[in-house]
C-alpha positions in Angstrom: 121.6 111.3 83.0 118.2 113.6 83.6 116.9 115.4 80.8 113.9 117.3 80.7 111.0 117.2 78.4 109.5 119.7 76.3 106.6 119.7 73.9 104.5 117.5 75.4 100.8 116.5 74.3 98.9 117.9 77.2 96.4 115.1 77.1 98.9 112.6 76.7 100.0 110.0 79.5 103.1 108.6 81.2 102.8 105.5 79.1 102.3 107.5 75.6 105.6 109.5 76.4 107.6 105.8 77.3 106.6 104.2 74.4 107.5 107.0 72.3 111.1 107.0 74.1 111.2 103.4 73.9 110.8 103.5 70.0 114.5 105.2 69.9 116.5 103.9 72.8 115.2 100.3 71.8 115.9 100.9 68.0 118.1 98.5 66.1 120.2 101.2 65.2 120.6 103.0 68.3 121.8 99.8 69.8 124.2 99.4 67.2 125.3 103.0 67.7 125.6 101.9 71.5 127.6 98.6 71.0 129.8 100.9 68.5 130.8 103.6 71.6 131.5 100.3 74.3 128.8 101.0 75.9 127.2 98.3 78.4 124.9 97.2 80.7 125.9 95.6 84.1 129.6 94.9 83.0 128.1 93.6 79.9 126.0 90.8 81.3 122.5 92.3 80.0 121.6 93.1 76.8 121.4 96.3 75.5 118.0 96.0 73.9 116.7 95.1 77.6 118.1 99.1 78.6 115.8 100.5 81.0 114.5 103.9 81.9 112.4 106.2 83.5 110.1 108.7 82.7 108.2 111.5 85.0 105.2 113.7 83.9 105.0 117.4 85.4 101.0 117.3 86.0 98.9 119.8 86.4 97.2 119.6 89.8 94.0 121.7 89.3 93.2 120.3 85.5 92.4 116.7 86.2 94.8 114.3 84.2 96.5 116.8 81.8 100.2 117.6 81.8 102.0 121.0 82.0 103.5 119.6 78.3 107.2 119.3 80.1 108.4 116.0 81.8 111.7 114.0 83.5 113.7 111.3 81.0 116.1 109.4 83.5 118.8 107.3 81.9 121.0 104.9 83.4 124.4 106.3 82.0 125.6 109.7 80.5 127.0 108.2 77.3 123.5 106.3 76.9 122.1 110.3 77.2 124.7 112.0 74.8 123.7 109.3 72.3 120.3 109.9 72.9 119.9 113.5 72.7 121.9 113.2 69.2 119.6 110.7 67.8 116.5 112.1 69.5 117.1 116.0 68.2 118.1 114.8 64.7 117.4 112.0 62.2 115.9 109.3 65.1 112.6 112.1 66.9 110.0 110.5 69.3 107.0 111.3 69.0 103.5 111.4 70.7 100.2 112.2 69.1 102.6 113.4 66.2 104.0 115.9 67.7 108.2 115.8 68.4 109.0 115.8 71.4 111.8 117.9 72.8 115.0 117.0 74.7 117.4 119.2 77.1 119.9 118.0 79.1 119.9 119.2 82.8 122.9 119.9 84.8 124.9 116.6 86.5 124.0 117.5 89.9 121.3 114.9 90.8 119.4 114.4 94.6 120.2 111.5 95.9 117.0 109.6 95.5 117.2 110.1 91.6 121.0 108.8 92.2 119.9 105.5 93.8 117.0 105.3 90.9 119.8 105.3 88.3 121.4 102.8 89.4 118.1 100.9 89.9 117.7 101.2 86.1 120.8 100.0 85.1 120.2 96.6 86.6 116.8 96.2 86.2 115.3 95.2 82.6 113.3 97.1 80.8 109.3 95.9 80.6 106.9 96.0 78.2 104.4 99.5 79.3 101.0 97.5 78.5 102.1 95.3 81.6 103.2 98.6 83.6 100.5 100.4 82.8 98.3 96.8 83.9 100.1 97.1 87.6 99.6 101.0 88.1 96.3 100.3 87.2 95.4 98.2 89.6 97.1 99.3 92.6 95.7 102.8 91.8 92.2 101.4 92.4 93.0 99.5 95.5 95.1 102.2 97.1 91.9 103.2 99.4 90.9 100.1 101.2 89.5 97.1 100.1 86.7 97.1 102.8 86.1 97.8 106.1 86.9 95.4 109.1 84.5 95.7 111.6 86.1 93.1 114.0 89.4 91.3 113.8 89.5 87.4 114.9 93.0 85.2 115.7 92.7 81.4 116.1 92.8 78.3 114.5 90.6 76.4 111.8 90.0 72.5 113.3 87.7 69.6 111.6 85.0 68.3 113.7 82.7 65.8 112.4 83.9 66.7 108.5 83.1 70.3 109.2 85.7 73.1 109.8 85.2 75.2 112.5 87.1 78.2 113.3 88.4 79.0 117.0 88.7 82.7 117.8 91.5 83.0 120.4 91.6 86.6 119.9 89.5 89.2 119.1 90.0 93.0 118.5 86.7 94.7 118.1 87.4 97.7 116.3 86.8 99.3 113.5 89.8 99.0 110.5 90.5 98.4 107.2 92.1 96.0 104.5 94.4 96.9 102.0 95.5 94.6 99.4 98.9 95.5 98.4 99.6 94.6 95.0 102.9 95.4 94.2 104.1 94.0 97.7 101.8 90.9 97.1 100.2 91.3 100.6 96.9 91.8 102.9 97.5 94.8 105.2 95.1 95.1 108.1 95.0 98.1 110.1 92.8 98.2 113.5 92.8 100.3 116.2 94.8 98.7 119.2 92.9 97.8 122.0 93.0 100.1 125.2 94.9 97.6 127.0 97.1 96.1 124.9 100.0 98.3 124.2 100.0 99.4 120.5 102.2 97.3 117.9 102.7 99.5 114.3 104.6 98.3 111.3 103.9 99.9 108.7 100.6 102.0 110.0 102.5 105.2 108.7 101.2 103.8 105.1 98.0 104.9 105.3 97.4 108.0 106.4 94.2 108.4 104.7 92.6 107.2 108.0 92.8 111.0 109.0 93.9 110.0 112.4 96.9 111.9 113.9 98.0 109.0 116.7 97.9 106.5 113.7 101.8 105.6 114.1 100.9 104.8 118.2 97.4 103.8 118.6 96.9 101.1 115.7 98.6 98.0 114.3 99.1 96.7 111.3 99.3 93.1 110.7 100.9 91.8 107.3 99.8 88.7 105.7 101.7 88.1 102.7 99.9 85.9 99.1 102.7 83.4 99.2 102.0 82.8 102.8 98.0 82.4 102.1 96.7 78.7 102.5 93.2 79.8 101.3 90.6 82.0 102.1 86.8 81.7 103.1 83.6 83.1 103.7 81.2 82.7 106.2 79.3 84.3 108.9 79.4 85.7 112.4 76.1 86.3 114.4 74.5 87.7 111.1 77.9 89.6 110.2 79.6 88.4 107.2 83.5 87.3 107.6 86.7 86.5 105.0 88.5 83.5 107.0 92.5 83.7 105.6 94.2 80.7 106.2 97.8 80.9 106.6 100.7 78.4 107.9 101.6 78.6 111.0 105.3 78.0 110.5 105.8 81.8 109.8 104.5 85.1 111.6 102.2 87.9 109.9 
């Protein structure tokens, strides 16, 4: 079920509004309301105090971080929203900074990507919003690029007399970027494809903070993923400084 929200602190955030909401849905007595009307959660194989949901802010886009006060409550079922609105509008409020929050139901036509998000949330478990609020954090501040790649080197790491020594077997030098995706748990490189090589993207279409146009053609995008990562290393190229990742060879970036 969608319902909007009303009455929203301006200066309050997405994770103020879900704890608020969490403080009724996950309340022992709304579960027991719950387990009362038969409701249940994947056929009755999760428990109803893990319930998820989702919550969206309408912000303002000119007025830095502040809300327009109204917002988006998605629930996984329409029973689990009729018993919400009656708790939530009488004896069981939510509230943020103090202030009740307000609760209409919209109309049962949903698009289709809030359609596949419902049924998301009905399998997924509901988790704690420090640690949420943790992840959105930090891919927020590594959404931009990590750092800039100035050259981009494929070989092989050998040992020679106790040392390791890197072979470059290939070499794209061009100027790119790494992204460290965090909720993917990956590296993502993106260089500019060499005139004559033809250009390889997956995954280019990402970042299109690079301002070019041609970025889907003209770069490529190689993917290492962490649980792939045998270590990584720094050392230095002709005065330059360089990140060695080592990965296994069993499996393709």
């Amino acid at each position: 079920m969608e319902i909007q929200i009303r009455h929203i602190p301006e200066t309050a955030d997405k994770w103020e509004v879900v704890r608020a909401i969490s403080s009724v849905v996950h309340h022992p007595s709304f579960i027991k309301d719950m387990e009362e009307h038969g409701i249940q959660l994947v056929k009755g194989k999760m428990p109803l105090e893990c319930m998820n949901f989702d919550v969206e802010l309408d912000m303002c886009e000119n007025r830095g971080l502040r809300n327009k006060t109204t917002g988006t409550l998605l629930l996984c079922q329409w029973d689990v929203g009729d018993l919400f609105l009656h708790r939530a509008t009488t004896d069981l409020p939510a509230r943020v900074e103090e202030k009740k929050l307000k609760f209409h139901r919209r109309g049962r036509v949903m698009t289709k990507d809030k359609a596949k998000k419902v049924e998301v949330l009905e399998k997924t478990r509901f988790m704690d919003p420090a640690t949420q609020e943790k992840r959105e954090t930090i891919s927020f501040h590594l959404r931009d690029g990590f750092t800039t790649v100035r050259a981009l080197h494929i070989g092989f790491v050998y040992t020679e007399k106790k040392a390791k020594i890197f072979s470059s077997e290939f070499k794209v030098q061009k100027y790119g970027q790494l992204w460290i995706d965090y909720d993917q748990k990956l590296f993502r490189i993106l260089v500019r494809a060499p005139p004559s090589l033809p250009p390889r993207v997956s995954g280019a279409k990402f970042f299109p903070q690079l301002g070019e146009p041609e970025v889907d053609t003209d770069f490529w995008c190689i993917v290492i993923t962490l649980d792939n990562l045998k270590g990584i290393g720094l050392g230095d190229d002709h005065g330059n400084p360089c990140v060695y990742t080592l990965r296994s060879t069993r499996t393709h970036p």
